[in-house]
PDB file with one MODEL, atoms N, CA, C and O in Angstrom:
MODEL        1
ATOM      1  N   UNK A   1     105.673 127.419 103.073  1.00  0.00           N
ATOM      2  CA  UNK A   1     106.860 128.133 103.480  1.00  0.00           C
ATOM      3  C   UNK A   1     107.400 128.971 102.318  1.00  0.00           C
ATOM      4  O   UNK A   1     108.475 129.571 102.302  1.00  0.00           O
ATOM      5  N   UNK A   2     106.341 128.908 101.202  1.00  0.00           N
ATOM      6  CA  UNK A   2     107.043 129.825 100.027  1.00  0.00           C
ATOM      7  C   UNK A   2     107.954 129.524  99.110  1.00  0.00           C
ATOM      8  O   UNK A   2     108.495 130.356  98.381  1.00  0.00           O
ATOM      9  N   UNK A   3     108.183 128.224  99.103  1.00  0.00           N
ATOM     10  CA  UNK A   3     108.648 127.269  98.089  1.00  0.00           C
ATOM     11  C   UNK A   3     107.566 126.803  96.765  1.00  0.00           C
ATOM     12  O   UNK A   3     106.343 126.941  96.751  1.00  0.00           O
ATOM     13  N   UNK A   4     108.414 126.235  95.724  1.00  0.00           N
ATOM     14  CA  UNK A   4     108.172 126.368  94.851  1.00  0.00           C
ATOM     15  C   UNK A   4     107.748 124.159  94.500  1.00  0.00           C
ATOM     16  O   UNK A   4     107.516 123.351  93.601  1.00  0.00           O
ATOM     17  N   UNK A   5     107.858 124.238  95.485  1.00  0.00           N
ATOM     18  CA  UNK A   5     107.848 122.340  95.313  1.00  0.00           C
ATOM     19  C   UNK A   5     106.212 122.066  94.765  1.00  0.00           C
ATOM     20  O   UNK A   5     105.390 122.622  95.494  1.00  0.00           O
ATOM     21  N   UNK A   6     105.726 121.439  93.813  1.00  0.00           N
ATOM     22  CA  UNK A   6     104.463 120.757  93.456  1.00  0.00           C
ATOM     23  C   UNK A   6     104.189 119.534  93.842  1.00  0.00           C
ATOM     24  O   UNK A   6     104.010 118.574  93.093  1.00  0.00           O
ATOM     25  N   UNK A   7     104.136 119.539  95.409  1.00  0.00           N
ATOM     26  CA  UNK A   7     104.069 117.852  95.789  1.00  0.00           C
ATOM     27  C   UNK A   7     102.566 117.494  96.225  1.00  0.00           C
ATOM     28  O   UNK A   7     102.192 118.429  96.933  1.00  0.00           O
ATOM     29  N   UNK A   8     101.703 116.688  96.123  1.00  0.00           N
ATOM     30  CA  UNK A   8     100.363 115.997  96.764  1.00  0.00           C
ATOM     31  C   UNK A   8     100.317 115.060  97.116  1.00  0.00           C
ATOM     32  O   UNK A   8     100.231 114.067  96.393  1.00  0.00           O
ATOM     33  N   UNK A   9     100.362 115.047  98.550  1.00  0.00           N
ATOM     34  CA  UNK A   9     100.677 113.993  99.155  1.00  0.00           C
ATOM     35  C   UNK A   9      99.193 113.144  99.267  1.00  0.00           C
ATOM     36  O   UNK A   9      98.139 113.727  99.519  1.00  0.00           O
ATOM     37  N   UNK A  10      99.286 111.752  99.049  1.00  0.00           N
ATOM     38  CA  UNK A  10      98.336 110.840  99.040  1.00  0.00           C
ATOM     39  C   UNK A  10      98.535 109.786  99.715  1.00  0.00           C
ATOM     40  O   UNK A  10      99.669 109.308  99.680  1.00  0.00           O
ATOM     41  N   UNK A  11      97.831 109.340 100.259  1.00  0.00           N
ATOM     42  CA  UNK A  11      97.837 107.791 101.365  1.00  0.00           C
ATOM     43  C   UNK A  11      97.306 106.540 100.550  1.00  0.00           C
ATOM     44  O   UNK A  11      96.108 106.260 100.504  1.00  0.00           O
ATOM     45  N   UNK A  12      98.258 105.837  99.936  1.00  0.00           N
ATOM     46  CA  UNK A  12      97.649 104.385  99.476  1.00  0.00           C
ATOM     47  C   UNK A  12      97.427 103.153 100.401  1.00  0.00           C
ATOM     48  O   UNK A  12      98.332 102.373 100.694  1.00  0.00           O
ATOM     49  N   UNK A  13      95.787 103.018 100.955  1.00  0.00           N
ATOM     50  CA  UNK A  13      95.569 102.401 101.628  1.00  0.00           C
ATOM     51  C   UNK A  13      96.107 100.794 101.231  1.00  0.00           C
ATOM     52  O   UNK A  13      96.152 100.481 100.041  1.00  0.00           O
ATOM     53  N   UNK A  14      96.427 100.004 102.084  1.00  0.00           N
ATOM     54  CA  UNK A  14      97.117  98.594 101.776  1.00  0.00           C
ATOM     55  C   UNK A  14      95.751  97.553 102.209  1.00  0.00           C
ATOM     56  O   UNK A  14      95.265  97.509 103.339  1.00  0.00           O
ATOM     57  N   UNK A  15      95.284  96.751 101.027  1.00  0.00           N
ATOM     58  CA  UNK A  15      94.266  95.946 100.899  1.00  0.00           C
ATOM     59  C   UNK A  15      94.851  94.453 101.409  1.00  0.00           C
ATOM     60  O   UNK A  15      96.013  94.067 101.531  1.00  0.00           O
ATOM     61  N   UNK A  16      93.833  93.909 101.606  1.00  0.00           N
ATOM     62  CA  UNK A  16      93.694  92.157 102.618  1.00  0.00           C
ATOM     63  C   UNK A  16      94.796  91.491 101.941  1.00  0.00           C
ATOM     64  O   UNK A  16      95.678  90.858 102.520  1.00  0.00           O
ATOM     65  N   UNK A  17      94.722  91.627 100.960  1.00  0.00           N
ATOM     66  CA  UNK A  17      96.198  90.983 100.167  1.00  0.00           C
ATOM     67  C   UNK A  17      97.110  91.182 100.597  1.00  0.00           C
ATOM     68  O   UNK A  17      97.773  90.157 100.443  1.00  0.00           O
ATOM     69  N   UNK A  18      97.955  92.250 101.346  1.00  0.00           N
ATOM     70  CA  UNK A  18      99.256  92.283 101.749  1.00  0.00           C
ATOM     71  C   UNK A  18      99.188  91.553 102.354  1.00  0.00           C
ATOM     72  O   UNK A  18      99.896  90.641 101.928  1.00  0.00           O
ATOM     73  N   UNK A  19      98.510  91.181 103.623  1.00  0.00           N
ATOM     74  CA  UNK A  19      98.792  90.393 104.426  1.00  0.00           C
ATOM     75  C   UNK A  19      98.584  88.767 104.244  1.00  0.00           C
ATOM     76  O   UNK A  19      98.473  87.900 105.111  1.00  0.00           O
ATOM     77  N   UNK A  20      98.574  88.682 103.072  1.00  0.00           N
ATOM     78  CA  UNK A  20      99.066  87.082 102.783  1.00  0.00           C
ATOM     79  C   UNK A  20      99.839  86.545 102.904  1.00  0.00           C
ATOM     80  O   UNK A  20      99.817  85.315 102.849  1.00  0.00           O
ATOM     81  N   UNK A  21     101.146  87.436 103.181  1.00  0.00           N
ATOM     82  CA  UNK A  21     102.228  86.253 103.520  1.00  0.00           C
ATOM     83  C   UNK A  21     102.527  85.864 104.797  1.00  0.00           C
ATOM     84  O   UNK A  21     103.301  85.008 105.226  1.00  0.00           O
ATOM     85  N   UNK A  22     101.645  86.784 105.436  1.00  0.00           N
ATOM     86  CA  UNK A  22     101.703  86.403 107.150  1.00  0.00           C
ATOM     87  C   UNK A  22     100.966  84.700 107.642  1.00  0.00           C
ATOM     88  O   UNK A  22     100.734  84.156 108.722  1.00  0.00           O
ATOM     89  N   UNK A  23     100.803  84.337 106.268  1.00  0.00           N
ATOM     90  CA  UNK A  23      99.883  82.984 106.615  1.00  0.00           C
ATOM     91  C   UNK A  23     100.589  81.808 105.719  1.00  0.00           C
ATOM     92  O   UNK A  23     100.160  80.657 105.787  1.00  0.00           O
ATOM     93  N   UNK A  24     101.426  82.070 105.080  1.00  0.00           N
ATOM     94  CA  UNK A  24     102.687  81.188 104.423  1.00  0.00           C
ATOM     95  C   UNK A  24     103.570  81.029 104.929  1.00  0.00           C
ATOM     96  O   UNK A  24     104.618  81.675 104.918  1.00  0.00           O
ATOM     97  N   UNK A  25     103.117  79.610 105.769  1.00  0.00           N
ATOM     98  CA  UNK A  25     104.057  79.043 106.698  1.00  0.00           C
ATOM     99  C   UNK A  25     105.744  78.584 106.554  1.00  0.00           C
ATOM    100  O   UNK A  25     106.701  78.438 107.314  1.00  0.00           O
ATOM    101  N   UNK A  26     105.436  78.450 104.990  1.00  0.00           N
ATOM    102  CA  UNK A  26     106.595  77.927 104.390  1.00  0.00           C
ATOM    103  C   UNK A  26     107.481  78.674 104.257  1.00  0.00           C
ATOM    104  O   UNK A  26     108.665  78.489 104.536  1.00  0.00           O
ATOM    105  N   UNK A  27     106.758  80.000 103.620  1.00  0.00           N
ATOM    106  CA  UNK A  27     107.562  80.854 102.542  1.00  0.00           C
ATOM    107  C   UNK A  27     108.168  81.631 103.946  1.00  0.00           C
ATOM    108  O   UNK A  27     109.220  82.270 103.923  1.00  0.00           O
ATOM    109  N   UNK A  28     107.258  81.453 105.263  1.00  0.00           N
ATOM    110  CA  UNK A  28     107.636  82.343 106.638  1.00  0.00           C
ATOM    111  C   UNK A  28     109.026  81.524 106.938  1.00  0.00           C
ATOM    112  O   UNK A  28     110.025  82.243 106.985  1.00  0.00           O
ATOM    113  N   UNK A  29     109.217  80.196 107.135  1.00  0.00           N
ATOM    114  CA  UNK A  29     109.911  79.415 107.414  1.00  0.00           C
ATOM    115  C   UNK A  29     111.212  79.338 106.509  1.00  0.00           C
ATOM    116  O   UNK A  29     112.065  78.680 107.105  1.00  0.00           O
ATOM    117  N   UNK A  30     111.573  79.701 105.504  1.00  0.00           N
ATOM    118  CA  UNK A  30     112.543  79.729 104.538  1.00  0.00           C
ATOM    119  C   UNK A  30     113.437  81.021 105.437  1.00  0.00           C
ATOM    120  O   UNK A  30     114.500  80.967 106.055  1.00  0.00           O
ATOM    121  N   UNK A  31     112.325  82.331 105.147  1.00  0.00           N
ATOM    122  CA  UNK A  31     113.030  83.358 105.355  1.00  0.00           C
ATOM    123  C   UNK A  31     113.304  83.725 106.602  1.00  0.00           C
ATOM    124  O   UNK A  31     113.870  84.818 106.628  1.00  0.00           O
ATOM    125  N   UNK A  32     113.086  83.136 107.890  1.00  0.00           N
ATOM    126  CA  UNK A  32     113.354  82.953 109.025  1.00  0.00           C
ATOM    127  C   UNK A  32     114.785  81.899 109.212  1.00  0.00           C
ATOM    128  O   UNK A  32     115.629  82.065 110.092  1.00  0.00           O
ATOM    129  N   UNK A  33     114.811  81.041 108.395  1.00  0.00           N
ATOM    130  CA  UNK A  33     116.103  80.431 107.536  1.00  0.00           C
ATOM    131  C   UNK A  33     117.148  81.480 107.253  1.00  0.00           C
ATOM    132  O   UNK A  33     118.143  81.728 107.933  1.00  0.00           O
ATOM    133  N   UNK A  34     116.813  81.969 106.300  1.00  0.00           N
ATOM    134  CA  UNK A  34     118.154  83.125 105.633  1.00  0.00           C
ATOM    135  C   UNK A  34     118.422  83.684 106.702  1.00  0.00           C
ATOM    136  O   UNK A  34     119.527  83.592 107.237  1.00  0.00           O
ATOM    137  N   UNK A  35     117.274  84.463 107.253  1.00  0.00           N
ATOM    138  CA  UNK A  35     117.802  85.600 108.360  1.00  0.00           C
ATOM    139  C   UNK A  35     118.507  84.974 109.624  1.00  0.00           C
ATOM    140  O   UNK A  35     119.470  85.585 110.087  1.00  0.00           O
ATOM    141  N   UNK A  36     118.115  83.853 110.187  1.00  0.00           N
ATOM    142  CA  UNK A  36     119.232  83.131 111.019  1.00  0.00           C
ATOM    143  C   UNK A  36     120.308  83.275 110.487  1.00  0.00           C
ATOM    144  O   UNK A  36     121.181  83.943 111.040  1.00  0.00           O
ATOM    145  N   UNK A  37     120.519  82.639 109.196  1.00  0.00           N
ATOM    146  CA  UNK A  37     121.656  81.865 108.937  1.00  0.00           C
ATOM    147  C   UNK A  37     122.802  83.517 108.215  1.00  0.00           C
ATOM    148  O   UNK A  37     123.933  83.552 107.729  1.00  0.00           O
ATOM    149  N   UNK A  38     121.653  84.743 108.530  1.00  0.00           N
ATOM    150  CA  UNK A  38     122.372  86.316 108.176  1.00  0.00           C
ATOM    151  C   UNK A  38     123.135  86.987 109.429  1.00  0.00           C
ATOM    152  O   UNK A  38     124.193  87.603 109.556  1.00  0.00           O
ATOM    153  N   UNK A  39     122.084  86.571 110.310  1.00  0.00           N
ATOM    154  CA  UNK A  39     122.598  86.870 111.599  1.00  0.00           C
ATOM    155  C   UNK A  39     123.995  86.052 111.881  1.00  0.00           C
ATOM    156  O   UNK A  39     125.018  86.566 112.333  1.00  0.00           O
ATOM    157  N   UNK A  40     123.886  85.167 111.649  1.00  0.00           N
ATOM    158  CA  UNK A  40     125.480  84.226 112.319  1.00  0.00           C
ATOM    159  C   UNK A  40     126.688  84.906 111.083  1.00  0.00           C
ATOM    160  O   UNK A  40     127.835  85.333 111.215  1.00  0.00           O
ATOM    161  N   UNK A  41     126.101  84.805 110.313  1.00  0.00           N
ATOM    162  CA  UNK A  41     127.184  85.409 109.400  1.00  0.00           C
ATOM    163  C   UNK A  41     127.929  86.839 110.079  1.00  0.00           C
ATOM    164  O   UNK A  41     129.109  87.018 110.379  1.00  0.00           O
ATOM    165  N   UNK A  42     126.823  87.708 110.181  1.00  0.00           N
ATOM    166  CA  UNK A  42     126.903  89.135 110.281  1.00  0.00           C
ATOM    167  C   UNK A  42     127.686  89.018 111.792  1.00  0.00           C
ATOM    168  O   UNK A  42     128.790  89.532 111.972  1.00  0.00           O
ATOM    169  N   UNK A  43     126.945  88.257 112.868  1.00  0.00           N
ATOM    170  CA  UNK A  43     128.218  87.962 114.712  1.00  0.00           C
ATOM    171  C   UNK A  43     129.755  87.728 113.998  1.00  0.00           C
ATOM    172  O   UNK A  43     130.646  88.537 114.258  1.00  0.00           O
ATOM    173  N   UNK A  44     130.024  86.523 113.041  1.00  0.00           N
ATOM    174  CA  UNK A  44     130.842  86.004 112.819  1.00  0.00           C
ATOM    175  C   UNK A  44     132.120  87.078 112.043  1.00  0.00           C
ATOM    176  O   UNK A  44     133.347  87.171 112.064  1.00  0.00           O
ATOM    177  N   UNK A  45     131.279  87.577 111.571  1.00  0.00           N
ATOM    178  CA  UNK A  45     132.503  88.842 110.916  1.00  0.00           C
ATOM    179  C   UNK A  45     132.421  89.999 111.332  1.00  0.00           C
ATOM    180  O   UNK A  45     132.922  90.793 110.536  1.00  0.00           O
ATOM    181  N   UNK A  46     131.915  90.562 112.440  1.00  0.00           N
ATOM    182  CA  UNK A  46     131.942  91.306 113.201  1.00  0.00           C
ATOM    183  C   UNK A  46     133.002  90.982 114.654  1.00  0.00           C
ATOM    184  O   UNK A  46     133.515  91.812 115.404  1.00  0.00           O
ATOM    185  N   UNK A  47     133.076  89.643 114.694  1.00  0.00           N
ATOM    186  CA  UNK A  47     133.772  88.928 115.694  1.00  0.00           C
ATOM    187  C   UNK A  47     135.383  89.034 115.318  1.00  0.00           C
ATOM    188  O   UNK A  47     136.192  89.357 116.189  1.00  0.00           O
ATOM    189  N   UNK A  48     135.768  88.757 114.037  1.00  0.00           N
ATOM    190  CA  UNK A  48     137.001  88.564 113.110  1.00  0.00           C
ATOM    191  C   UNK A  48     137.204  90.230 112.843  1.00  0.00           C
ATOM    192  O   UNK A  48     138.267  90.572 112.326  1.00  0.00           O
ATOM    193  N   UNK A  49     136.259  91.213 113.168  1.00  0.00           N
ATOM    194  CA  UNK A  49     136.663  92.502 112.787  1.00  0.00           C
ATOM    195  C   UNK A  49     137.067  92.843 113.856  1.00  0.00           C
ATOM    196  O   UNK A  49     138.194  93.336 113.892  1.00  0.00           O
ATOM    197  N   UNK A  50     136.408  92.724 114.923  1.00  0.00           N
ATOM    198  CA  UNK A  50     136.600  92.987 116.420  1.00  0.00           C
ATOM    199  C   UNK A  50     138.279  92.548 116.945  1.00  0.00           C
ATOM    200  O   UNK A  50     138.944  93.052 117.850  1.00  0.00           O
ATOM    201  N   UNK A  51     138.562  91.655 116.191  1.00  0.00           N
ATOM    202  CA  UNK A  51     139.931  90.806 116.880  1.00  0.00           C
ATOM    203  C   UNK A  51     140.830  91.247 115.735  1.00  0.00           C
ATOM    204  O   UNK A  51     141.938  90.847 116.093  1.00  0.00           O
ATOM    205  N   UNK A  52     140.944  91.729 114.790  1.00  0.00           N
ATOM    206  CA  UNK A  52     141.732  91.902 114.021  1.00  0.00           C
ATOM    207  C   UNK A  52     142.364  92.929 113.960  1.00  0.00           C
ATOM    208  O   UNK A  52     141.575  93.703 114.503  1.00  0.00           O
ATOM    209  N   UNK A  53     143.377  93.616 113.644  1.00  0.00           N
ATOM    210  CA  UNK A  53     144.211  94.497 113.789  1.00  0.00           C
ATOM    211  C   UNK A  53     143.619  95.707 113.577  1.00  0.00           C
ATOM    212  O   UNK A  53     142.684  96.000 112.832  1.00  0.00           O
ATOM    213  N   UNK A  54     144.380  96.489 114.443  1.00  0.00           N
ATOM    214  CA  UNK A  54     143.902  98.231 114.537  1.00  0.00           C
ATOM    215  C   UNK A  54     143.963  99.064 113.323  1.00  0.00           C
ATOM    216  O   UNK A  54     143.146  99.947 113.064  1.00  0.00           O
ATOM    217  N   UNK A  55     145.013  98.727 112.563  1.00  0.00           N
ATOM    218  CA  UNK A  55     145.233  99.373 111.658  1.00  0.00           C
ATOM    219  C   UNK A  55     144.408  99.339 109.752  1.00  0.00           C
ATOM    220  O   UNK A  55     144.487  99.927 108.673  1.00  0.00           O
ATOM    221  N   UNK A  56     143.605  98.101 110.496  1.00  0.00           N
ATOM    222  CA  UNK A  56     141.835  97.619 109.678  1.00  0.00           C
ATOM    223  C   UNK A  56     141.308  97.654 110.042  1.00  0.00           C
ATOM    224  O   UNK A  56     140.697  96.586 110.087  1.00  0.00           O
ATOM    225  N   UNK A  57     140.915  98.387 110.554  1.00  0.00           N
ATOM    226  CA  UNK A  57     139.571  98.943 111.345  1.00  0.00           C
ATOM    227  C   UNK A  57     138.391  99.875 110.961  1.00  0.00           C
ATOM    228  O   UNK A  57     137.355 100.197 111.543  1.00  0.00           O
ATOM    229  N   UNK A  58     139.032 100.237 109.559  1.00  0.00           N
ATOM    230  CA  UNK A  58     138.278 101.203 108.819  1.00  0.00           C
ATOM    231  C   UNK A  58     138.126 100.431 107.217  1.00  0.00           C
ATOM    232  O   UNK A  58     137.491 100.929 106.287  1.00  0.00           O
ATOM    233  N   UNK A  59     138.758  99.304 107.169  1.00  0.00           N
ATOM    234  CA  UNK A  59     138.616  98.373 105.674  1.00  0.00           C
ATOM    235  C   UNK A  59     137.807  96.769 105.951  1.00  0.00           C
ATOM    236  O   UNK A  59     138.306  95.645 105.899  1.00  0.00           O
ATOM    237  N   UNK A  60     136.718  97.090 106.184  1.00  0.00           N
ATOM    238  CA  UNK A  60     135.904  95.388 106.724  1.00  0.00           C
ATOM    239  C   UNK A  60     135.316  95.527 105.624  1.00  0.00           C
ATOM    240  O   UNK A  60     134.300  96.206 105.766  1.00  0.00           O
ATOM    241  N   UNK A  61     135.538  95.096 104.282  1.00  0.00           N
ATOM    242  CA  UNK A  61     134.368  94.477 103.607  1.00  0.00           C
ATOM    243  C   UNK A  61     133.731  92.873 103.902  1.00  0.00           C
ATOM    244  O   UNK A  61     132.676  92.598 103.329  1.00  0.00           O
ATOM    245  N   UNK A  62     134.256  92.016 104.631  1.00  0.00           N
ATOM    246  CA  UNK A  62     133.372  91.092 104.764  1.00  0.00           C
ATOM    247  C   UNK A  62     132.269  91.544 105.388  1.00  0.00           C
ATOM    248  O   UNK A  62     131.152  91.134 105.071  1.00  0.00           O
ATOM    249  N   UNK A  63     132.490  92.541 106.451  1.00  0.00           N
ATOM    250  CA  UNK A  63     131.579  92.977 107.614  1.00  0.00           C
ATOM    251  C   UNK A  63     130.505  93.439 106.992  1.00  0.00           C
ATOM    252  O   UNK A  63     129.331  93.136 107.202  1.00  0.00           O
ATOM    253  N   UNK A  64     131.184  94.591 105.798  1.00  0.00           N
ATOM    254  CA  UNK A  64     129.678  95.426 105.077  1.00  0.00           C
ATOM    255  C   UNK A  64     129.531  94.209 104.382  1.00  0.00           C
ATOM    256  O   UNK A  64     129.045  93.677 105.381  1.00  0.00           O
ATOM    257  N   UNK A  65     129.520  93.216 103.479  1.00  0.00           N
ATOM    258  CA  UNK A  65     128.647  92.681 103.029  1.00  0.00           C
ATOM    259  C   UNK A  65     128.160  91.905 103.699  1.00  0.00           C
ATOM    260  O   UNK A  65     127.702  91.184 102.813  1.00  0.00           O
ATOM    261  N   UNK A  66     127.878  91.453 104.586  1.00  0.00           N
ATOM    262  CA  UNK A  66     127.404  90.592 105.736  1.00  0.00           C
ATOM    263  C   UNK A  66     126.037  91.519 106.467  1.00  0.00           C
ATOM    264  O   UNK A  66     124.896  91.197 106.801  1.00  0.00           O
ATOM    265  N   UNK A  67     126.976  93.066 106.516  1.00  0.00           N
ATOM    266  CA  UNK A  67     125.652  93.896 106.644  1.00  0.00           C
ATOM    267  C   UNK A  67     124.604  94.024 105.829  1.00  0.00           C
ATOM    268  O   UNK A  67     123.481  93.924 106.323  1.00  0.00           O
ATOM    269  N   UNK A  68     124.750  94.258 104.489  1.00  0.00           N
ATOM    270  CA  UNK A  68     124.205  93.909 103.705  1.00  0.00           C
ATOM    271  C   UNK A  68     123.072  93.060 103.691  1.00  0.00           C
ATOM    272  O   UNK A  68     121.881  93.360 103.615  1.00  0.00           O
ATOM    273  N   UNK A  69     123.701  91.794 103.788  1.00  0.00           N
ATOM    274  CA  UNK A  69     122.948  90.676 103.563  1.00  0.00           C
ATOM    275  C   UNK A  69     121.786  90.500 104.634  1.00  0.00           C
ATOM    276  O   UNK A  69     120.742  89.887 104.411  1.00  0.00           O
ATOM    277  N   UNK A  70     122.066  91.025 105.637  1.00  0.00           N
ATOM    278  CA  UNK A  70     121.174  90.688 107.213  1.00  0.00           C
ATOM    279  C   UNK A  70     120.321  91.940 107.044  1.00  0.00           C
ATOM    280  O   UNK A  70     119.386  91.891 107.845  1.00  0.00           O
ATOM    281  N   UNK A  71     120.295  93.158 106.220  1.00  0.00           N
ATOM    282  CA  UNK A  71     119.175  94.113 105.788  1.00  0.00           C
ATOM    283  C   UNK A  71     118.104  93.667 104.714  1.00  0.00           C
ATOM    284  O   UNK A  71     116.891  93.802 104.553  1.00  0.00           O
ATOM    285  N   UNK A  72     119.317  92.980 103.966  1.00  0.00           N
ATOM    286  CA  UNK A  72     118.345  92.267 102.886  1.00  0.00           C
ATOM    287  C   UNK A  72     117.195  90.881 103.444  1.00  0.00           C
ATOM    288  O   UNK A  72     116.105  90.395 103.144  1.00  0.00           O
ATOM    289  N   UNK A  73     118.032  90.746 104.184  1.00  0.00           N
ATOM    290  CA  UNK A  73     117.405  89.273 105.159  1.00  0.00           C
ATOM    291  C   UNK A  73     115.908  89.410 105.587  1.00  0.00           C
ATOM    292  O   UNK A  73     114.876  88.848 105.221  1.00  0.00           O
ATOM    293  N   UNK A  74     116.244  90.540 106.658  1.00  0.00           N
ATOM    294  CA  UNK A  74     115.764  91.035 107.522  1.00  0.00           C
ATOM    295  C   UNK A  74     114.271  92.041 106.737  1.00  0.00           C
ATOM    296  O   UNK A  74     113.147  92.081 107.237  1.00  0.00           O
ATOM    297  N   UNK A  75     114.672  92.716 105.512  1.00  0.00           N
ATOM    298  CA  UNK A  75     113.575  93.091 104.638  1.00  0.00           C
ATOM    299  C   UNK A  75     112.519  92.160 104.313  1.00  0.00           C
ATOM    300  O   UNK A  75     111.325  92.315 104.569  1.00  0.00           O
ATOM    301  N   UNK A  76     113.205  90.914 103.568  1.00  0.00           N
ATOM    302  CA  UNK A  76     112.889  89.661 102.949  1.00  0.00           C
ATOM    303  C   UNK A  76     111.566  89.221 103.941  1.00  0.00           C
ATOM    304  O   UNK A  76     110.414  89.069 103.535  1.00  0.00           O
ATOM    305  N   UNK A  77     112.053  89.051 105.398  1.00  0.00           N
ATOM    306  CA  UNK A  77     111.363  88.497 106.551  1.00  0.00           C
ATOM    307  C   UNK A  77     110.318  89.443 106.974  1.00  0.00           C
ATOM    308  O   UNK A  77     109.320  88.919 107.468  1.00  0.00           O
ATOM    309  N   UNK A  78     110.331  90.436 106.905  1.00  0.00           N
ATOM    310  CA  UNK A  78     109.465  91.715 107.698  1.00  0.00           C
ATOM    311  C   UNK A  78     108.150  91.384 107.059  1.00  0.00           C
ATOM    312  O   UNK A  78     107.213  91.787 107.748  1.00  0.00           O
ATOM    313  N   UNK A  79     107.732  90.680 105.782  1.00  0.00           N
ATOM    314  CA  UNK A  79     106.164  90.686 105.354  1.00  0.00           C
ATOM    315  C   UNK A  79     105.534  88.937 106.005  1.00  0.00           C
ATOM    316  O   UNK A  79     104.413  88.432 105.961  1.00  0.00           O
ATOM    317  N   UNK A  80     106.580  88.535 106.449  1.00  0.00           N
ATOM    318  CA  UNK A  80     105.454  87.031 106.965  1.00  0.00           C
ATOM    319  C   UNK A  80     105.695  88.069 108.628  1.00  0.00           C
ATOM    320  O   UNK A  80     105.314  87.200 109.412  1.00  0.00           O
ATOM    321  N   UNK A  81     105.909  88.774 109.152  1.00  0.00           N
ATOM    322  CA  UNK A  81     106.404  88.904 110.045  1.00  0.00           C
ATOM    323  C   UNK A  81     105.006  90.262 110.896  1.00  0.00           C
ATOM    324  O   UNK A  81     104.797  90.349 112.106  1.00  0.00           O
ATOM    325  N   UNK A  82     104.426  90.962 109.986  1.00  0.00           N
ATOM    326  CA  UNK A  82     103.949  92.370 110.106  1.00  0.00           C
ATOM    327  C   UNK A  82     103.067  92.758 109.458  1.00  0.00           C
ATOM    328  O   UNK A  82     103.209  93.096 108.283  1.00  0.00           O
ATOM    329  N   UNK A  83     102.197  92.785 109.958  1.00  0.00           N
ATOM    330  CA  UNK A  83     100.571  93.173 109.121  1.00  0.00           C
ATOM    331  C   UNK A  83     100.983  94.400 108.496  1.00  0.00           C
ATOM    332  O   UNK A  83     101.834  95.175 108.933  1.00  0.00           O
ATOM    333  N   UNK A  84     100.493  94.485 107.723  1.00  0.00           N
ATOM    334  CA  UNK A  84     100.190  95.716 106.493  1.00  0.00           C
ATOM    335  C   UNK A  84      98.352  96.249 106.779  1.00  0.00           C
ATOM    336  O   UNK A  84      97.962  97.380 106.488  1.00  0.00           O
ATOM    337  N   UNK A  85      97.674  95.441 107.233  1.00  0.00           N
ATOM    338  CA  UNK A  85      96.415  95.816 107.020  1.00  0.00           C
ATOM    339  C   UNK A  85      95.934  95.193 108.270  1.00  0.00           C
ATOM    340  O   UNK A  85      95.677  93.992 108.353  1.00  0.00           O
ATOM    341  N   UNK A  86      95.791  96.231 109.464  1.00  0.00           N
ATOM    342  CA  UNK A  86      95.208  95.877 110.612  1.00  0.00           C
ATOM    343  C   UNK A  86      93.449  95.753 110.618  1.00  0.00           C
ATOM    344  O   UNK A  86      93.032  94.886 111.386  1.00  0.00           O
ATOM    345  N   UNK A  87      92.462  96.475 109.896  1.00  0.00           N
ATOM    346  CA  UNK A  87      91.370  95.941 110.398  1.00  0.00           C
ATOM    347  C   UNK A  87      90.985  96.539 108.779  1.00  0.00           C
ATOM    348  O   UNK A  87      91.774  97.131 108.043  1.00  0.00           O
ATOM    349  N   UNK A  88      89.178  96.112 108.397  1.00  0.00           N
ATOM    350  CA  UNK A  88      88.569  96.626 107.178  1.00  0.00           C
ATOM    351  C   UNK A  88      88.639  98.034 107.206  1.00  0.00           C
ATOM    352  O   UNK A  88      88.526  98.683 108.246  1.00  0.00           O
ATOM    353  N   UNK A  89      88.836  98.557 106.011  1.00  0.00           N
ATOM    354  CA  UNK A  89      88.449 100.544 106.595  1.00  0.00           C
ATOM    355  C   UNK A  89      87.075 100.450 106.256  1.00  0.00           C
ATOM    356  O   UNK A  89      86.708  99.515 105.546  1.00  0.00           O
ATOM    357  N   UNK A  90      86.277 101.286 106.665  1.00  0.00           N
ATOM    358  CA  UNK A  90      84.855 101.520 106.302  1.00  0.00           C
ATOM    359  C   UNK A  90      84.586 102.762 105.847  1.00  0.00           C
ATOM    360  O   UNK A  90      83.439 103.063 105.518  1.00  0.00           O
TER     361      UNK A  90
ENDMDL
END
């Protein structure tokens, strides 16, 4: 388009190793832990924002950090959760 950008775009294929944590039952089981226990947080102060006065309705920090936490959760969980490497490439 006649820009001046020096970008090369490259594809880093993701090897059998990523998908190791999809088989750590434990480490799956912890973080299926947090993220429950992110989710109730995140209903729970969304619930107390919901009922609380009109005129705070635009100041929820419990809410954003609760959001927070259930992205972080929810990141945390996404690798026992989601292949990275669906079949060998050849």
């Amino acid at each position: 388009m006649g820009g001046d950008l020096k970008f090369t775009y490259s594809y880093v294929y993701p090897t059998r190793a990523a998908n190791a944590a999809m088989f750590d039952a434990a480490g799956r089981a912890a973080a299926e832990d947090v993220f429950v226990k992110a989710v109730a947080a995140f209903d729970a102060a969304t619930r107390a924002w919901v009922a609380g006065p009109a005129e705070t309705a635009h100041d929820a920090p419990p809410r954003a950090a609760a959001t927070a936490a259930l992205d972080a959760a929810a990141a945390a969980l996404d690798p026992y959760m989601r292949a990275r490497f669906p079949e060998e490439r050849v």
